[in-house]
Structure formats: structure tokens, C-alpha cells
C-alpha positions in Angstrom: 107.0 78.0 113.9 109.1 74.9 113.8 107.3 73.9 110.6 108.1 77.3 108.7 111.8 76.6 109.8 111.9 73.1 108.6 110.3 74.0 105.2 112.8 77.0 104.8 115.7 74.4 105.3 113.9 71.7 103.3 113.4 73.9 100.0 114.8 77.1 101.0 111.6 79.0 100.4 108.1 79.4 101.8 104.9 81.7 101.3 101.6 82.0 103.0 99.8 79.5 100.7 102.1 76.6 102.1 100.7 77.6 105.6 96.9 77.8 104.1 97.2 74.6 102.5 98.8 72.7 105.4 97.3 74.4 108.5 93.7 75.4 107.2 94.2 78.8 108.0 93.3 82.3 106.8 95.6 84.4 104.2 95.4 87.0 107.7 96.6 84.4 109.9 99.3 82.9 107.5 100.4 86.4 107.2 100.9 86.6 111.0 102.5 83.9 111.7 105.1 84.7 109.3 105.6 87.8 110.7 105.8 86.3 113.9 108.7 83.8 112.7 110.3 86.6 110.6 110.4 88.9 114.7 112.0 86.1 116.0 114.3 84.4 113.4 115.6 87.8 111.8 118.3 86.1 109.8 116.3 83.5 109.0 114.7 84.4 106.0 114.0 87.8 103.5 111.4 88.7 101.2 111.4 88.2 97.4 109.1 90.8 95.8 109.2 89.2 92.2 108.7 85.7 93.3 106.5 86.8 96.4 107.7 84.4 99.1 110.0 84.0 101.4 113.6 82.4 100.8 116.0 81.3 103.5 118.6 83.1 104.3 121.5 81.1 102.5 123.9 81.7 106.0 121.6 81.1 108.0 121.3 77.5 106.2 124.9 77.1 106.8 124.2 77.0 110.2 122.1 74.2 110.0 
């Protein structure tokens, strides 16, 4: 979880390829550990339909 953070606050996006690629997990479990961030980091981060990933939430960055 403290990697999908990170990344958000790196580039200020993120989708479930990035966690395939690094992690060698399944489209499922990339999917679920998203959710799983996104249940405990509401403000964190929202969906974007048309570019299908997730973007940080731009107050939340402020916080950072």
C-alpha cells in the first residue's frame, strides 16, 4: 500500500498494470489491492474513466 501512495505522489497517477508489472501479480489481485487502498485512503485518489487509472487527489497532494 505504501507503494501505491508513493507512486500517486510521484506521478500523480496509477493503474493496475503498474502493480502487475512491479509486483507479478494478477489483473484480480491488482484490482484488489486498489480497492483496498482506495477503502482506506478515500481522499486519496478517484477514478478516470477516459484515461482508465487512477489520479491522485490533487488536495490530498497538498498535504504531502
Amino acid at each position: 500500500m505504501q507503494w501505491i501512495a508513493e507512486t500517486l505522489r510521484v506521478f500523480g497517477f496509477i493503474n493496475r498494470e503498474h502493480l502487475e508489472r512491479k509486483f507479478g501479480i494478477s489483473q484480480p489481485q491488482a484490482s484488489a489491492d486498489l480497492n483496498a487502498f482506495m477503502r482506506d485512503n478515500p481522499a486519496a485518489m478517484t477514478y478516470d474513466l477516459s484515461a482508465k487509472r487512477y489520479v491522485a487527489d490533487r488536495l490530498d497532494k497538498r498535504r504531502s
